[in-house]
TINU-64224 format. One record per residue (C-alpha): residue number from 0; residue in three letters; chain; y, x, z. Coordinates in pm, whole numbers, plus 50000, padded with zeros to 5 digits. Each point is the difference from the previous one (the first is absolute). Last residue first. Layout:
<nodes>
i/aa/ch/c2/c1/c3
NUM/ALA/A/Y/X/Z
...
</nodes>
This chain:
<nodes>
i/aa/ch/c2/c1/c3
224/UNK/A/56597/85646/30972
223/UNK/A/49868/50297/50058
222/UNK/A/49695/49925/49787
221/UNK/A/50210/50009/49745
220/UNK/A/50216/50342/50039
219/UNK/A/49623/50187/50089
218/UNK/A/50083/50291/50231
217/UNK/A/49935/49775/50263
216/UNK/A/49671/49867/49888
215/UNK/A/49879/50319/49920
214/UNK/A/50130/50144/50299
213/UNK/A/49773/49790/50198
212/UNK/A/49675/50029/49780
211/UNK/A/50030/50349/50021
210/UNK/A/49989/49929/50377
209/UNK/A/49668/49782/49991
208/UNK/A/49852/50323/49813
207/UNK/A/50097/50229/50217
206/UNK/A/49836/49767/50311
205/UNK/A/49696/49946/49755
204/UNK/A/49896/50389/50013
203/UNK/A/49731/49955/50231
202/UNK/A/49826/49716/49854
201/UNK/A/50037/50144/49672
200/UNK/A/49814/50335/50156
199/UNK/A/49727/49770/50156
198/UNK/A/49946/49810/49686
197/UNK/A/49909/50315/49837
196/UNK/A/49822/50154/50292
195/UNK/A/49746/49649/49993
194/UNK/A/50061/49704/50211
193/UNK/A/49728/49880/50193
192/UNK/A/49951/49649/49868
191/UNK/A/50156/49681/50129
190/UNK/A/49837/49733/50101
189/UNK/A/50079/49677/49794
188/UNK/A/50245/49772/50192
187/UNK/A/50001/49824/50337
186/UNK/A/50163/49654/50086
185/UNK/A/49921/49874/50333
184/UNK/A/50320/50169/50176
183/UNK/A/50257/49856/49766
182/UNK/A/49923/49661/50140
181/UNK/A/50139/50117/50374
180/UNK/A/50332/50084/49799
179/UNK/A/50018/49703/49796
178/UNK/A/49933/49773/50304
177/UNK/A/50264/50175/50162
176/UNK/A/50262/49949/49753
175/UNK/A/49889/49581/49981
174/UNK/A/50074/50032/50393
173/UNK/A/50316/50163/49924
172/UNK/A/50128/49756/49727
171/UNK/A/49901/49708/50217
170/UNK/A/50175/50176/50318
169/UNK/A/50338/49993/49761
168/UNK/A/49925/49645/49900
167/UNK/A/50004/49975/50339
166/UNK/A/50325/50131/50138
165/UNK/A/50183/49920/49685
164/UNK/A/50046/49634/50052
163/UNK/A/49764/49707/50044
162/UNK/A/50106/49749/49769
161/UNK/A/50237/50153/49764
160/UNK/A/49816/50267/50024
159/UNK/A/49673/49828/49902
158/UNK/A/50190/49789/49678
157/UNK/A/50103/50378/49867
156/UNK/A/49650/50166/50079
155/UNK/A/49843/49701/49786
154/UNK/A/50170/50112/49648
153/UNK/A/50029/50363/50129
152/UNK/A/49590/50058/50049
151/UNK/A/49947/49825/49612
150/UNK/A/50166/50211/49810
149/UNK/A/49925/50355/50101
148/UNK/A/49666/49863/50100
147/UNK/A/49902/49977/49657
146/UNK/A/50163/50326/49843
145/UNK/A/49824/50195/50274
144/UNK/A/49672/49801/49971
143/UNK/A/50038/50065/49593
142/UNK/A/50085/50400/50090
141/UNK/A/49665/50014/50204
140/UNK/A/49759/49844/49750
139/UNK/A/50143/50175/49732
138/UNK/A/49940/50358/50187
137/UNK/A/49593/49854/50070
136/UNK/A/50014/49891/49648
135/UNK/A/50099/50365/49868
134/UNK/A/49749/50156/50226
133/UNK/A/49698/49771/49874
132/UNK/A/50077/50114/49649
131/UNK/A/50020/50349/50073
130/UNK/A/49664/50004/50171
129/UNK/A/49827/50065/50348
128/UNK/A/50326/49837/50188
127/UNK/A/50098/50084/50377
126/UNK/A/50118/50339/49950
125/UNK/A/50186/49908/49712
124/UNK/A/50174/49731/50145
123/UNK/A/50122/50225/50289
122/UNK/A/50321/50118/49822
121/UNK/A/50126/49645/49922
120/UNK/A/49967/49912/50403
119/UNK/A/50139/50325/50045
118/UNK/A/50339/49924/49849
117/UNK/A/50058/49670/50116
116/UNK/A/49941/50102/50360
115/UNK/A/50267/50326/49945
114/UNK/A/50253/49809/49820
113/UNK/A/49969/49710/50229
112/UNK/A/50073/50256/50314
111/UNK/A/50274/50146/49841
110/UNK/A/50158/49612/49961
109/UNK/A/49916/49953/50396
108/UNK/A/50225/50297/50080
107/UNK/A/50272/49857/49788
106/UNK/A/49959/49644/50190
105/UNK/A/50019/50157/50318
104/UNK/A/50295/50184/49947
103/UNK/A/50189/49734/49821
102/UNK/A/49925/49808/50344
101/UNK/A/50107/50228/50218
100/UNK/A/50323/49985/49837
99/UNK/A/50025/49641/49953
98/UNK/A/49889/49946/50381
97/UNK/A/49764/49923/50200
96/UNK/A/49992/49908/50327
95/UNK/A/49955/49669/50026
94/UNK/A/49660/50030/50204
93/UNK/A/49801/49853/49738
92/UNK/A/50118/50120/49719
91/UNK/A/49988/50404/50192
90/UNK/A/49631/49889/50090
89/UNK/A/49909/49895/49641
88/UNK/A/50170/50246/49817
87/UNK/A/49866/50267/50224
86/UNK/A/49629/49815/49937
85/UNK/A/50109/50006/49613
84/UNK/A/50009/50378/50074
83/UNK/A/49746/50076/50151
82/UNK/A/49722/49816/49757
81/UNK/A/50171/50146/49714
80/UNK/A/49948/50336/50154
79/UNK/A/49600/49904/50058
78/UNK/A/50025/49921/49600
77/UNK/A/50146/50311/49841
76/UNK/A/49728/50165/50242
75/UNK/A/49739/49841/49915
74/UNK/A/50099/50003/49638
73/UNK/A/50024/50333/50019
72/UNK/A/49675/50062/50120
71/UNK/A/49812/49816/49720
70/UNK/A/50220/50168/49748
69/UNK/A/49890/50359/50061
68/UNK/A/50191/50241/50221
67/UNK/A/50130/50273/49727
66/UNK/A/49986/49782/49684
65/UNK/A/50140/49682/50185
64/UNK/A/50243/50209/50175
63/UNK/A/50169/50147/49701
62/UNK/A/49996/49668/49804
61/UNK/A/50177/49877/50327
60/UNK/A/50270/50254/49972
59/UNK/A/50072/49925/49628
58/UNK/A/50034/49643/50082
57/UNK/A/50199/50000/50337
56/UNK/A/50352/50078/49839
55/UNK/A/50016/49754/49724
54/UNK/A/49812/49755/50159
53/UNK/A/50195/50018/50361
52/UNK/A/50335/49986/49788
51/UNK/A/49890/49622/49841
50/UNK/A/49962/49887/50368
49/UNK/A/50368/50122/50121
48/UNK/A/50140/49877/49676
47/UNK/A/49869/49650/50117
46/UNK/A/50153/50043/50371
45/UNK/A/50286/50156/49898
44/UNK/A/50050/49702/49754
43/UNK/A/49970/49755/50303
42/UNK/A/50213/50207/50164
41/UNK/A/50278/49985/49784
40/UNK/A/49967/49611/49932
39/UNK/A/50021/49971/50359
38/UNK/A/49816/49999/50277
37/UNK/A/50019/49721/50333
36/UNK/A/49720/50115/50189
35/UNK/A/49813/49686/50026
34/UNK/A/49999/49834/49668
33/UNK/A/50058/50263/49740
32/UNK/A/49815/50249/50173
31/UNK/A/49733/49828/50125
30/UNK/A/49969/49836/49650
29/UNK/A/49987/50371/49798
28/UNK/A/49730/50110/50331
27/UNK/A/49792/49673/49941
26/UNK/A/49968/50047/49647
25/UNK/A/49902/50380/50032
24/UNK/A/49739/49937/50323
23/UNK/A/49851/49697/49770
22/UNK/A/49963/50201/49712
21/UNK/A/49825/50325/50143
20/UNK/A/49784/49778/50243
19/UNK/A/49864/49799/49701
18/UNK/A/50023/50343/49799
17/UNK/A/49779/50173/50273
16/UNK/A/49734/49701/50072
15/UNK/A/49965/50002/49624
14/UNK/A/49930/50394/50005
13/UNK/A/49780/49978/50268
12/UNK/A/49820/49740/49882
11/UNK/A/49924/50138/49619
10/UNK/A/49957/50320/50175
9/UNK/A/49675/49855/50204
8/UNK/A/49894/49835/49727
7/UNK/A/49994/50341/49814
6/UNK/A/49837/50169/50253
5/UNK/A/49714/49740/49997
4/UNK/A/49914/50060/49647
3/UNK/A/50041/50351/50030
2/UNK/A/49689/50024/50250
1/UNK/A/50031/50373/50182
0/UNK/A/49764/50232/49851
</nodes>
């Protein structure tokens, strides 16, 4: 029996280390592209539609992935990808190669990644709480640290920048990335049981289901939109 106490810490830090690195990779791409690479107002709004797209289109597949690969793996991966690519940003920054382009790629990649971190770190809660009341402060501990750093990471990253420049704020983000990702490691969940025929036959038949789920969101006229 793995100690749930000490899992949960060891969330609680990987998921701040992830949204300080989150925010300060996001607020130093939007300034590295306003200040060094010359974008306009068009790109700029690519840029932000760009980041809104990767929620819409990531979230279904990342349920699917949770449920089929378990959270804690997920997040190691949504994390070690982060890690890459803020270390492209970083090297392509620093060299003065990169470009608007390569940088709306880089920055939609990134937003899948978030939406595949955010949404195991919510899906392991159970696994790491004994009772419903301890989950739900465990998940309001992790959105208040979100909401937290959201504000305060941009309100020094824009006096750093100015400072110091992109190259390492961007390293800063990385680093903070990494430390999220080695984190994730120490936290371990309930053991699983053996699963029984039932479960195995739902397990099995989840890829139909994640399709229905597909068309029913395209065949709905709202959710469309």
């Amino acid at each position: 029996m793995p100690d749930l106490q000490k899992s949960q810490r060891m969330l609680l830090r990987s998921n701040a280390a992830d949204a300080a690195g989150r925010n300060l990779g996001d607020f130093t791409v939007e300034l590295l592209f306003i200040s060094t690479l010359a974008a306009d107002a068009f790109d700029m709004g690519l840029l932000n539609a760009l980041g809104t797209l990767a929620f819409v289109a990531a979230t279904l597949p990342a349920g699917y992935l949770v449920d089929r690969l378990g959270p804690l793996r997920v997040l190691r991966l949504g994390l070690g990808a982060k890690v890459a690519l803020m270390v492209c940003l970083l090297i392509l920054s620093a060299a003065g190669a990169l470009s608007v382009a390569l940088g709306l790629v880089l920055a939609t990649l990134l937003g899948f990644c978030n939406v595949f971190s955010e949404t195991s770190q919510a899906a392991a809660a159970p696994a790491l709480a004994d009772e419903r009341t301890s989950m739900a402060r465990l998940i309001a501990r992790l959105a208040a640290a979100d909401q937290a750093l959201s504000i305060i990471i941009p309100a020094a990253a824009g006096t750093l920048f100015a400072l110091l420049g992109a190259p390492p704020l961007l390293a800063a983000a990385a680093a903070l990335l990494l430390a999220a990702f080695g984190t994730s490691y120490a936290v371990r969940g309930k053991t699983a049981t053996r699963p029984t025929e039932a479960e195995a036959g739902r397990s099995a038949s989840r890829q139909g289901a994640f399709a229905a789920g597909l068309r029913y969101v395209w065949n709905s006229r709202y959710s469309r939109r």
